[in-house]
MARRO-758572 format. One record per residue (C-alpha): residue in one letter; z, y, x. Coordinates in pm, 1 decimal. Example, Ala and Ser with C-alpha at 12.3 -4.5 7.8 and 13.67 -1.06 7.14 Angstrom:
2
r type:a; pz:780.0; py:-450.0; px:1230.0;
r type:s; pz:714.0; py:-106.0; px:1367.0;
//
This chain:
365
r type:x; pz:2566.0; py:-1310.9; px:-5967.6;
r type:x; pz:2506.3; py:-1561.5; px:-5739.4;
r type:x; pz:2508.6; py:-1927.7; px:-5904.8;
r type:x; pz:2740.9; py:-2177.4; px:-5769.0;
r type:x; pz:2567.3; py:-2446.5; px:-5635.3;
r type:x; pz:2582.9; py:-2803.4; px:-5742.3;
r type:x; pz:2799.5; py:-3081.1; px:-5594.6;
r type:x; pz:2558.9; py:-3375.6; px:-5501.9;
r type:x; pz:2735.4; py:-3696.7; px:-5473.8;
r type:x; pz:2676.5; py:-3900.4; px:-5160.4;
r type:x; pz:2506.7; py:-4175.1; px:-5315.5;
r type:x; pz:2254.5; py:-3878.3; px:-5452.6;
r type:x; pz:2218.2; py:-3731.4; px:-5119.8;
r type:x; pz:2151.4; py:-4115.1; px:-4962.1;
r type:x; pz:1883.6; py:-4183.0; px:-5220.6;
r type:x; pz:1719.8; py:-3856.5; px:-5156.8;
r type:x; pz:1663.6; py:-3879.3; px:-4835.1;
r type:x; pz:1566.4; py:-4230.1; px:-4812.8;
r type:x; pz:1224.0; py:-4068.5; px:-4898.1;
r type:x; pz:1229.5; py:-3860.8; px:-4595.6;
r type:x; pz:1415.1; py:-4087.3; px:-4317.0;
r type:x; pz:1472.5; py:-4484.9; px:-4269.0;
r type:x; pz:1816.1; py:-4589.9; px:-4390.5;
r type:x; pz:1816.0; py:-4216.3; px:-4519.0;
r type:x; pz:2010.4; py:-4093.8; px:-4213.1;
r type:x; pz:1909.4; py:-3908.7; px:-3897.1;
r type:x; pz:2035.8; py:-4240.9; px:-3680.3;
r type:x; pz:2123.8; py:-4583.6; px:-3715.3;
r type:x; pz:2524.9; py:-4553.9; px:-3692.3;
r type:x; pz:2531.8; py:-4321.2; px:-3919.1;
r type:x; pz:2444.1; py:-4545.5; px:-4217.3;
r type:x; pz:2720.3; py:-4726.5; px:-4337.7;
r type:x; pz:2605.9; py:-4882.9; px:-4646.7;
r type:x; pz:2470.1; py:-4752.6; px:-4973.7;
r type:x; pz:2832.8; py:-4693.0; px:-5132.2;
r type:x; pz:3003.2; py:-4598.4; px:-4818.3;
r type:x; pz:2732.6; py:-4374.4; px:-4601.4;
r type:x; pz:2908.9; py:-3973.9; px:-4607.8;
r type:x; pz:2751.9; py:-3660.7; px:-4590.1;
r type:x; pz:2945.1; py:-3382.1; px:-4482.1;
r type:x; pz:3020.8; py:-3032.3; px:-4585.9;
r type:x; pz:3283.1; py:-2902.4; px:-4324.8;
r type:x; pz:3458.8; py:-3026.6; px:-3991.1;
r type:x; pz:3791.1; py:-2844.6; px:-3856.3;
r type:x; pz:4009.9; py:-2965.6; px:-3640.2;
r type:x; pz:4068.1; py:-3358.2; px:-3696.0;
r type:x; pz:3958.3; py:-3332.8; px:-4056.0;
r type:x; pz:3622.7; py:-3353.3; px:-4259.1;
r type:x; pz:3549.6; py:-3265.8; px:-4554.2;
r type:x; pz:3214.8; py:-3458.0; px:-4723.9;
r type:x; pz:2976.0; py:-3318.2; px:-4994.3;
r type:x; pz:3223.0; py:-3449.0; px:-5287.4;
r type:x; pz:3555.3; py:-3207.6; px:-5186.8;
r type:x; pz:3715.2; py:-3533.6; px:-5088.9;
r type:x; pz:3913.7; py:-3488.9; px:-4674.0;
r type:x; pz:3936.1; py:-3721.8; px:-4404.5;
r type:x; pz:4089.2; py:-3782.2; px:-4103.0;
r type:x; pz:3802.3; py:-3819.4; px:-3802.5;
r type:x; pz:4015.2; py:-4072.1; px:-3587.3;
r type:x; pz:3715.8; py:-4110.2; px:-3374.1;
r type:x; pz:3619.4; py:-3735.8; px:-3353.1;
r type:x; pz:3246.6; py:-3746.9; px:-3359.9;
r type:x; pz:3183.0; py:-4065.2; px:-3155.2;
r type:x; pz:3429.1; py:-3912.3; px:-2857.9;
r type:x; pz:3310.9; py:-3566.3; px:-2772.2;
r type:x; pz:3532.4; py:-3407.4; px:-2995.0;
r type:x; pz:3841.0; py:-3407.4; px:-2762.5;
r type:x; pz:3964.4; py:-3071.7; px:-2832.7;
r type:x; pz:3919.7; py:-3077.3; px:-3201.4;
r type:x; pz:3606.0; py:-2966.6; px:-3483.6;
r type:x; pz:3515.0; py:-2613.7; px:-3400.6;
r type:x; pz:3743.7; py:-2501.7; px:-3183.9;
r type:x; pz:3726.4; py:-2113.4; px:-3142.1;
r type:x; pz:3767.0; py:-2084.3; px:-2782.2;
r type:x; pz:3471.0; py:-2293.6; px:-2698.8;
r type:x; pz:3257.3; py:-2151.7; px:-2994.3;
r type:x; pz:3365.3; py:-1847.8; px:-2915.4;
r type:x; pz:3212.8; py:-1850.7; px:-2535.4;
r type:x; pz:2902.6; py:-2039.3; px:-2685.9;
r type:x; pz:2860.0; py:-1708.3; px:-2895.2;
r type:x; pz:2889.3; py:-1490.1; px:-2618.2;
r type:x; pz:2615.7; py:-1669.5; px:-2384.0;
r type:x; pz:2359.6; py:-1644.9; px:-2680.4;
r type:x; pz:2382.6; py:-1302.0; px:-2738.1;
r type:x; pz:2448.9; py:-1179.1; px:-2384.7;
r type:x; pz:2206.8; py:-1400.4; px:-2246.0;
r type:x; pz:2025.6; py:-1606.5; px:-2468.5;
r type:x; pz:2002.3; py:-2034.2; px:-2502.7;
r type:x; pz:1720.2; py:-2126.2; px:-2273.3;
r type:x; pz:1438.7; py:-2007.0; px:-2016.2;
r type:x; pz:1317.9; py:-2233.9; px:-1815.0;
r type:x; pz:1506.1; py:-2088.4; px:-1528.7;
r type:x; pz:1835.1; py:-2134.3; px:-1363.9;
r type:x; pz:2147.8; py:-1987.6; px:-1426.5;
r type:x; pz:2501.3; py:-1891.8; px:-1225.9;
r type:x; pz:2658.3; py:-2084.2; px:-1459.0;
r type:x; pz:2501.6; py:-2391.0; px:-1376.4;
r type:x; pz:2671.1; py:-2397.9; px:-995.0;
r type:x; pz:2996.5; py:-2245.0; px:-1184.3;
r type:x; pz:3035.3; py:-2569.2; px:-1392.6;
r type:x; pz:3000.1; py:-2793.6; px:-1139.9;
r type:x; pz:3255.1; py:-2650.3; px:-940.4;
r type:x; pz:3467.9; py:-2668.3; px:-1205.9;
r type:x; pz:3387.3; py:-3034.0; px:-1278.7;
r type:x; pz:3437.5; py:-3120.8; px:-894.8;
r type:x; pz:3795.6; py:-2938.2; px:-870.4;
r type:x; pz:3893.0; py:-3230.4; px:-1103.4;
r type:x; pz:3631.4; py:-3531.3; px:-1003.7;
r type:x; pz:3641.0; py:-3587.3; px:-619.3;
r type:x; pz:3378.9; py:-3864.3; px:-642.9;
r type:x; pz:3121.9; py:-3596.4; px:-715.7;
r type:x; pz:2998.7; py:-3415.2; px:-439.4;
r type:x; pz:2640.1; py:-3296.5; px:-605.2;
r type:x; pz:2517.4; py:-3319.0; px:-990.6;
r type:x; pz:2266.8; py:-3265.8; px:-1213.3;
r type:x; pz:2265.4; py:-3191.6; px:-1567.4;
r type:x; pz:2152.9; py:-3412.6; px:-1885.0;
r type:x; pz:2153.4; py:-3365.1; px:-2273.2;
r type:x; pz:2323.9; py:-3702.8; px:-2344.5;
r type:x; pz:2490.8; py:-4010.5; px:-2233.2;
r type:x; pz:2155.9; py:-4183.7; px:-2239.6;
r type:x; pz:1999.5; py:-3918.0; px:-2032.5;
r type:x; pz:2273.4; py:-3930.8; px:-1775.6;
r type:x; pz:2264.7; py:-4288.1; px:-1717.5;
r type:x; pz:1880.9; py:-4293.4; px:-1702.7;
r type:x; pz:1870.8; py:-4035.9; px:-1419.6;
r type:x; pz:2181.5; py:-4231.0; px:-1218.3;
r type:x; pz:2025.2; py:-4550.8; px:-1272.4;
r type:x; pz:1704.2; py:-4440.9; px:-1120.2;
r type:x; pz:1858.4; py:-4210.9; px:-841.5;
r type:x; pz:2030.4; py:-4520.3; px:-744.8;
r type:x; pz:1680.5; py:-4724.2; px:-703.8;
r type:x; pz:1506.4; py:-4403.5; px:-522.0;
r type:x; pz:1828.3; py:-4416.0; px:-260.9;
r type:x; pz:1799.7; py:-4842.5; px:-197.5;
r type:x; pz:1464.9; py:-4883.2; px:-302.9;
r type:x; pz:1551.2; py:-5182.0; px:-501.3;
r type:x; pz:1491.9; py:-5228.4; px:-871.7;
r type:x; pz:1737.9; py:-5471.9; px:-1004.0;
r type:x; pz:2068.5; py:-5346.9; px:-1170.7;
r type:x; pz:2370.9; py:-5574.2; px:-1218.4;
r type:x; pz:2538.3; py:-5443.3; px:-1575.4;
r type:x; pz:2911.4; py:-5563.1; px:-1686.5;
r type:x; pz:2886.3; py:-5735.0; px:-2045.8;
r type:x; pz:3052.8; py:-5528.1; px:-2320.9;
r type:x; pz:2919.1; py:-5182.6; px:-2186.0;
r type:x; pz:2717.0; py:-4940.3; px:-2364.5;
r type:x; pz:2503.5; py:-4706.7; px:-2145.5;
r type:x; pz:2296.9; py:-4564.8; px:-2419.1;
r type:x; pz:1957.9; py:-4614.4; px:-2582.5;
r type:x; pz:1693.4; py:-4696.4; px:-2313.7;
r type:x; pz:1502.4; py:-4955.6; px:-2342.9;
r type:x; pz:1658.6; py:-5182.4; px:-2031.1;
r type:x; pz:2010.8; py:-5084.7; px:-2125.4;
r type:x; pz:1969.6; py:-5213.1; px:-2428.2;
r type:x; pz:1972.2; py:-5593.8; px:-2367.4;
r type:x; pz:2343.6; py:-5761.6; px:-2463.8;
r type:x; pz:2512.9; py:-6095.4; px:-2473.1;
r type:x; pz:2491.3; py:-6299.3; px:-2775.6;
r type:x; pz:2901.2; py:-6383.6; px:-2825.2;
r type:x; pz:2853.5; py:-6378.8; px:-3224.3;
r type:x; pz:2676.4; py:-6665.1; px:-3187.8;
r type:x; pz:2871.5; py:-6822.5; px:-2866.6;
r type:x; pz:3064.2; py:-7146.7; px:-2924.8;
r type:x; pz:3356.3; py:-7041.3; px:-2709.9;
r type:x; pz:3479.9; py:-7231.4; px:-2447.8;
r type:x; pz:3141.4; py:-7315.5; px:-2392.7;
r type:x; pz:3029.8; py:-7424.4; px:-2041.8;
r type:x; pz:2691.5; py:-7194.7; px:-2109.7;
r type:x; pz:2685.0; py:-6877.4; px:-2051.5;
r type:x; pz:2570.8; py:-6619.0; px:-2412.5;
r type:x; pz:2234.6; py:-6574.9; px:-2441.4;
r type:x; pz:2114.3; py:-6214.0; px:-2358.0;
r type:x; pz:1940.8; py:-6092.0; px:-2646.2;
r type:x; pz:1795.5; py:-5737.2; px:-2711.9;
r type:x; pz:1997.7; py:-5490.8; px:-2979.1;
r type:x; pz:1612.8; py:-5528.9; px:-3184.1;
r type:x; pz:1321.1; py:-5487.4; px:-3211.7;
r type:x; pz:1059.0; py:-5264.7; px:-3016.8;
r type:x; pz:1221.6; py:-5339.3; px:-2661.0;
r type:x; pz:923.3; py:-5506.6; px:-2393.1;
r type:x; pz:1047.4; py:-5850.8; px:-2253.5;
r type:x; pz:990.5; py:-5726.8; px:-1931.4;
r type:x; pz:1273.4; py:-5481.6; px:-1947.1;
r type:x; pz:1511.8; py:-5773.1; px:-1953.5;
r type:x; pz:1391.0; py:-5871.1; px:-1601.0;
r type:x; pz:1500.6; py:-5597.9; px:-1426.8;
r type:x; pz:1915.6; py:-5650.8; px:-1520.1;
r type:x; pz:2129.0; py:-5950.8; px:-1412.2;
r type:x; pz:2464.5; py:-5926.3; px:-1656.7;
r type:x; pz:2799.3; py:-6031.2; px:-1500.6;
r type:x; pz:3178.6; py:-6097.6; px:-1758.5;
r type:x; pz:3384.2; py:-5792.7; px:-1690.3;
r type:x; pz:3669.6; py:-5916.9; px:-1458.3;
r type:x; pz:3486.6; py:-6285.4; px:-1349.4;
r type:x; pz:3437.0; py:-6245.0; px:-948.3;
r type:x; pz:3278.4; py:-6581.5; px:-933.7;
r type:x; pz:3000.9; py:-6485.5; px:-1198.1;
r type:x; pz:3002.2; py:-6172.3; px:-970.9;
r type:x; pz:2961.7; py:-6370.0; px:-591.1;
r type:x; pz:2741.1; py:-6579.1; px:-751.1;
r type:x; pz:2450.4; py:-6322.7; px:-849.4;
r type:x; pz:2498.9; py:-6140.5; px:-520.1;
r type:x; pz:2470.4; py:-6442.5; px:-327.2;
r type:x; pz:2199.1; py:-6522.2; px:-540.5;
r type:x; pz:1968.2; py:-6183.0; px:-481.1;
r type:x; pz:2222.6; py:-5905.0; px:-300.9;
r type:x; pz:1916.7; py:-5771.7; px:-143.4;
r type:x; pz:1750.0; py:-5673.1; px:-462.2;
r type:x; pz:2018.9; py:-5509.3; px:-679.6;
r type:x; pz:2042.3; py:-5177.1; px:-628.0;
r type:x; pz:2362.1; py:-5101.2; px:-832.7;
r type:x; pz:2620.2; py:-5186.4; px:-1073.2;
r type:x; pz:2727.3; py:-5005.2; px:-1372.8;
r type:x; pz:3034.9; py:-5059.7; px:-1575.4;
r type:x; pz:3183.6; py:-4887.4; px:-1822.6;
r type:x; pz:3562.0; py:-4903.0; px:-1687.4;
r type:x; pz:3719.7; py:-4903.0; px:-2003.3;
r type:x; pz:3482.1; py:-4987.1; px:-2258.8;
r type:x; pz:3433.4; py:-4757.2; px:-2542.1;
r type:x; pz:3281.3; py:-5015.3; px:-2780.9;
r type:x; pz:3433.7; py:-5307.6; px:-2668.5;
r type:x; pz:3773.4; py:-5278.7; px:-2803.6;
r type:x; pz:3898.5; py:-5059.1; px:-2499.8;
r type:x; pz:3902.7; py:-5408.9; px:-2283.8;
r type:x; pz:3974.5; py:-5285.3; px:-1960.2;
r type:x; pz:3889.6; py:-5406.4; px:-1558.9;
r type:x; pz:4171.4; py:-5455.1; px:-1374.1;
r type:x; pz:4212.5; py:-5290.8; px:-1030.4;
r type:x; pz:4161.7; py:-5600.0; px:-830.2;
r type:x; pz:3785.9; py:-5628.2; px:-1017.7;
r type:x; pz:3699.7; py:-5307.2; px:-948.7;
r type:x; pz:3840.4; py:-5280.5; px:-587.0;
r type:x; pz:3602.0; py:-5656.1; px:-614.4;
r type:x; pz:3307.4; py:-5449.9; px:-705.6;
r type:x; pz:3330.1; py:-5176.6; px:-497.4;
r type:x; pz:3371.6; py:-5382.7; px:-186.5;
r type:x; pz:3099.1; py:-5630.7; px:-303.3;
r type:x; pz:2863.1; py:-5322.5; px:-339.9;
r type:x; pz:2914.6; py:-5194.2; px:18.9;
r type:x; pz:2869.7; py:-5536.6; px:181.2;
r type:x; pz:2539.4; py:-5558.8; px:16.4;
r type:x; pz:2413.6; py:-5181.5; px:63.0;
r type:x; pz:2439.1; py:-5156.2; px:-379.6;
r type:x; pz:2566.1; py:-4834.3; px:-507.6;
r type:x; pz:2850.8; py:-4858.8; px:-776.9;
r type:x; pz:2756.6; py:-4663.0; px:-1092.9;
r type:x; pz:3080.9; py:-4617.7; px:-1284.0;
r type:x; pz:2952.9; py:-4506.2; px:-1668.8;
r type:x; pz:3262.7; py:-4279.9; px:-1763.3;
r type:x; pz:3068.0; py:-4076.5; px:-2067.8;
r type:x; pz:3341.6; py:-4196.5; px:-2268.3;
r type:x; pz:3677.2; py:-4209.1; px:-2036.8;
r type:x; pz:3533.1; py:-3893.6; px:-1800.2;
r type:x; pz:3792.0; py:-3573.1; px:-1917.2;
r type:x; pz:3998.7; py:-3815.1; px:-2139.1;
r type:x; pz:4205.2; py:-4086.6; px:-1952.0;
r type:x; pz:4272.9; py:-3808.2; px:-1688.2;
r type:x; pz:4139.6; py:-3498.3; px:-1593.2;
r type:x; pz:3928.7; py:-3698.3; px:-1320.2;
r type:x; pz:3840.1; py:-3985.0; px:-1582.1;
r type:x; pz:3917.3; py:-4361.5; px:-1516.5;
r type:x; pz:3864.7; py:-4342.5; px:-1173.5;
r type:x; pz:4193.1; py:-4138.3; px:-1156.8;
r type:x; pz:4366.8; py:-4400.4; px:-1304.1;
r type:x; pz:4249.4; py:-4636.0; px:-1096.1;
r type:x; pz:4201.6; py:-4426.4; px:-767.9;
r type:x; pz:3876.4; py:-4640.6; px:-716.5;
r type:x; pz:3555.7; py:-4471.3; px:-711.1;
r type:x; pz:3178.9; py:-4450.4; px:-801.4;
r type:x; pz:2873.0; py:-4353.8; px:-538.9;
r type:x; pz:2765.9; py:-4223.5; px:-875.6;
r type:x; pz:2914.8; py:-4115.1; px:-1186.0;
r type:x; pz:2773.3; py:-4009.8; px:-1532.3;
r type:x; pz:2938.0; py:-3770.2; px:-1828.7;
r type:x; pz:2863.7; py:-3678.3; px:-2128.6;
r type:x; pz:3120.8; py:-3727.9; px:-2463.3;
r type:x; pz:3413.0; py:-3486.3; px:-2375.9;
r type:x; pz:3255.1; py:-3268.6; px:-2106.3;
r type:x; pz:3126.4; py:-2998.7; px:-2412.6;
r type:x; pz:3343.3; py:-3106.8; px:-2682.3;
r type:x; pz:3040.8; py:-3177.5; px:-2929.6;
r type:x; pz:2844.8; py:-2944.3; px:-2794.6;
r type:x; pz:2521.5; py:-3174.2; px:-2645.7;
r type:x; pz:2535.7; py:-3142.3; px:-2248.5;
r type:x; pz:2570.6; py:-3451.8; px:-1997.3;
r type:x; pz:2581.7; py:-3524.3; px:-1614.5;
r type:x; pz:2565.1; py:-3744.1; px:-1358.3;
r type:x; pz:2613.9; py:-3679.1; px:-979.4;
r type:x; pz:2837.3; py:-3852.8; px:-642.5;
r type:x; pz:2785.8; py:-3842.7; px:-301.2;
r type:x; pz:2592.4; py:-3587.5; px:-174.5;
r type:x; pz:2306.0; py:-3857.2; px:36.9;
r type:x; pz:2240.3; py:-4035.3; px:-240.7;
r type:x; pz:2217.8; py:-3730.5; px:-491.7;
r type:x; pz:1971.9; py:-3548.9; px:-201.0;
r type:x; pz:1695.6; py:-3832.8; px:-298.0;
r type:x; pz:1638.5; py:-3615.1; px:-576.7;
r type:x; pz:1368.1; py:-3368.0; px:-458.4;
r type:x; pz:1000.3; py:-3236.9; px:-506.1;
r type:x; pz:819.4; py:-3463.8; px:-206.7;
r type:x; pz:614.6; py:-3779.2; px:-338.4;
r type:x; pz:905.9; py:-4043.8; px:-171.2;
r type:x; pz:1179.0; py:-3855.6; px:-363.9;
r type:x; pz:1346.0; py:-3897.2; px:-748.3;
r type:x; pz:1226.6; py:-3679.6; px:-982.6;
r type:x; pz:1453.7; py:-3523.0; px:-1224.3;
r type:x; pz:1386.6; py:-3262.7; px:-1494.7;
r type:x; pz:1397.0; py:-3147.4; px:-1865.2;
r type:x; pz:1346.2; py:-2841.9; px:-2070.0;
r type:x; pz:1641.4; py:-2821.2; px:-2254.7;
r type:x; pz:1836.5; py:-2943.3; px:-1905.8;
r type:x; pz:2115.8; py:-2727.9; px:-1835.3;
r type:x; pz:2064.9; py:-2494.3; px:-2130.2;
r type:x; pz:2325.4; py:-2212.7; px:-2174.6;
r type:x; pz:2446.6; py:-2344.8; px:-2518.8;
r type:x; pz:2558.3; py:-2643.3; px:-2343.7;
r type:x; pz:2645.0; py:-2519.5; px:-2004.8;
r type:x; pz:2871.6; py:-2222.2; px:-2143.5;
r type:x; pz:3033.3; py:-2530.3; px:-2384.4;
r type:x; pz:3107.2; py:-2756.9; px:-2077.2;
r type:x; pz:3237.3; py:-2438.2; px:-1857.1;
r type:x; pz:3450.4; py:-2349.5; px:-2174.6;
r type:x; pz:3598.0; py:-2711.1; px:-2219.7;
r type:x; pz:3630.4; py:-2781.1; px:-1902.3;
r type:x; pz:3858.1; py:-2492.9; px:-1808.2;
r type:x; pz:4034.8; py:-2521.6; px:-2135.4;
r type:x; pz:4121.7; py:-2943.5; px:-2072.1;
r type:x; pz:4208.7; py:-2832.4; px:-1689.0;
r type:x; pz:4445.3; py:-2524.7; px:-1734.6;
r type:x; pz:4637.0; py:-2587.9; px:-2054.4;
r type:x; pz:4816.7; py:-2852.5; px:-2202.3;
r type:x; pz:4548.0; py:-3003.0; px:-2363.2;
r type:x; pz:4533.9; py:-3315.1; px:-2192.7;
r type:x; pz:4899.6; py:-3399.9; px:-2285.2;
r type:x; pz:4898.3; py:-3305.5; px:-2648.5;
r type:x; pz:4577.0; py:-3568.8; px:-2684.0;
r type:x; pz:4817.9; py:-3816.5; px:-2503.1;
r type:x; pz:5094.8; py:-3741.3; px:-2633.6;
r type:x; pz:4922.9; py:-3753.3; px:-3012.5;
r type:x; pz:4714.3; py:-4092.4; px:-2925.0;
r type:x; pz:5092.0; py:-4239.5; px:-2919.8;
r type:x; pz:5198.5; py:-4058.8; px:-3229.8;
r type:x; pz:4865.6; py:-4284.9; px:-3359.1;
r type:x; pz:4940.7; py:-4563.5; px:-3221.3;
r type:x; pz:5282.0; py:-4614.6; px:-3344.7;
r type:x; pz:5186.4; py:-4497.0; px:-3708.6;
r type:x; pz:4916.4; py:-4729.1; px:-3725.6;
r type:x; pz:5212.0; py:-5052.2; px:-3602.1;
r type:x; pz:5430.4; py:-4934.0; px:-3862.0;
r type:x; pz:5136.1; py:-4993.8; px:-4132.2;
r type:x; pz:5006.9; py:-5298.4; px:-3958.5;
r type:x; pz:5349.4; py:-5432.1; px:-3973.1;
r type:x; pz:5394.8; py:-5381.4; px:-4344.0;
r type:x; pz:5141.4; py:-5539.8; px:-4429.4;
r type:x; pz:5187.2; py:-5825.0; px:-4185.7;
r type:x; pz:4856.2; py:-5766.7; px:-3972.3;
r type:x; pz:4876.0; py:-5907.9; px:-3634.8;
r type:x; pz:4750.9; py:-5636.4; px:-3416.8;
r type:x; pz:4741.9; py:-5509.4; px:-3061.3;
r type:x; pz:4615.4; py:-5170.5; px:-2888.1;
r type:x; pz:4428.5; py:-5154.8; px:-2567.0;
r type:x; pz:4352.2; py:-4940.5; px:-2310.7;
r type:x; pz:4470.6; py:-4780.9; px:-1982.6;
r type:x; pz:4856.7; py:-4721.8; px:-2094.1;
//
């Protein structure tokens, strides 16, 4: 008979495999302390279950991508399908590639051609550099309290913790640690989200040399602080007085706000866009893509952008996105995550109010 296997605690699990990784996790955010860090057993639906029996409830559902809920069998189900019908990747392209993005456009008219990435980072790398291949500038205005990923000049941030507020100066911009080059800094000027003097200012300052903004319209780690409509209308008619594309960062909102992300809800939109999050509900696939001349800079010629990966546009992730995609655009899905986000919000008041927390909840409603 086959031996039931032993229930490690997570503090065993932590301690074990401190001797194989740093912090003893496979990335930073997910260490959360010696006595709180989880390992887990099972996901289904909005629940978890870690290594000790004990459940949870995942209110942020994997970071964001989980949108339509832990293993859901329709998506798996197609993933399943694609591997043993056609296999996961080649090197070569696929029908399902042009069949996703056509899907994606039916509910994102700022996108007019796309390519493929494997993550947020990925997406806003390629957009970021498309946008200096189509201008042939190199500086990049970026809204404070955005998060575009893990690259090493995305990853410089204003210093509020240690801001006297009301302060006449501005934060310092400081790096998120260690290992990034000082010269990365150089090549990003950072702007307050909804401040259009701080915004004339830097374009009267060097227009000519930024070749985009990115934002995050409603930002995902900020508290869900959100632009208004004048900014953004401010930004996008600041970028086409100056030749600058607008890069609007919806990895997080894209699929979620609205079918066609924030710029839906604000009927504003991007010269370029980039997914990720909710586009393969967990499974790892990402894009970025807009108007068809700037996209076309991509190419094979020595003056063009290059783009490229080997796991780019592999069918685990592409038969994911085609799966979600269809599945968030032709059911109901869309209002039952609104409709529950409410349920949430009103829950969470009643509990705050018992026990006399001040609170409010942002966002786009």
């Amino acid at each position: 008979m086959t031996q039931p296997r032993t229930r490690l605690t997570n503090a065993a699990l932590l301690e074990r495999s401190k001797h194989h990784m740093p912090l003893g996790v496979a990335e930073n955010y997910r260490y959360w302390g010696d006595k709180e860090t989880l390992f887990l057993e099972s996901m289904k639906g909005c629940r978890l279950t870690d290594c000790e029996g004990r459940q949870f409830v995942d209110f942020r559902l994997g970071y964001g991508p989980i949108i339509l809920g832990y293993r859901d069998e329709r998506v798996d189900s197609a993933v399943i399908e694609t591997i043993r019908s056609r296999g996961v990747t080649s090197g070569f392209s696929s029908q399902l590639d042009t069949e996703v993005i056509e899907l994606l456009k039916s509910m994102c008219p700022n996108v007019d051609k796309m390519r493929f990435a494997n993550s947020g980072t990925e997406a806003v790398m390629g957009a970021v550099r498309t946008a200096r291949g189509f201008t042939g500038r190199e500086k990049v205005i970026v809204v404070e309290g955005g998060f575009h990923g893990l690259y090493d000049e995305m990853m410089w941030r204003s210093d509020v913790e240690r801001w006297e507020v009301g302060s006449e100066q501005d934060p310092e911009i400081i790096p998120f640690g260690a290992g990034l080059p000082v010269s990365t800094r150089a090549l990003s000027e950072f702007v307050p989200l909804n401040d259009f003097e701080a915004l004339s200012g830097v374009f009267e300052r060097m227009g000519d040399e930024i070749a985009a903004v990115v934002l995050e319209p409603i930002m995902g780690n900020c508290g869900s602080i959100s632009a208004t409509p004048q900014y953004l209308q401010a930004l996008r008619d600041t970028c086409d007085a100056h030749g600058s594309l607008l890069i609007i960062d919806e990895v997080k909102t894209g699929f979620r706000v609205g079918l066609g992300g924030a710029q839906e809800f604000y009927g504003i939109y991007a010269d370029l866009t980039t997914y990720a999050k909710a586009m393969g509900n967990g499974y790892p696939v990402a894009a970025f893509g807009g108007r068809a001349d700037v996209m076309d800079v991509i190419g094979q010629t020595r003056q063009s952008v290059v783009h490229g990966g080997t796991y780019t546009a592999n069918l685990i992730a592409i038969s994911a996105a085609r799966a979600t995609l269809d599945i968030l655009k032709n059911t109901d899905a869309m209002e039952t995550t609104h409709r529950v986000g409410g349920q949430i919000r009103e829950v969470l008041s009643r509990v705050f109010d018992h026990h006399d927390i001040a609170h409010a909840f942002a966002g786009p409603d």
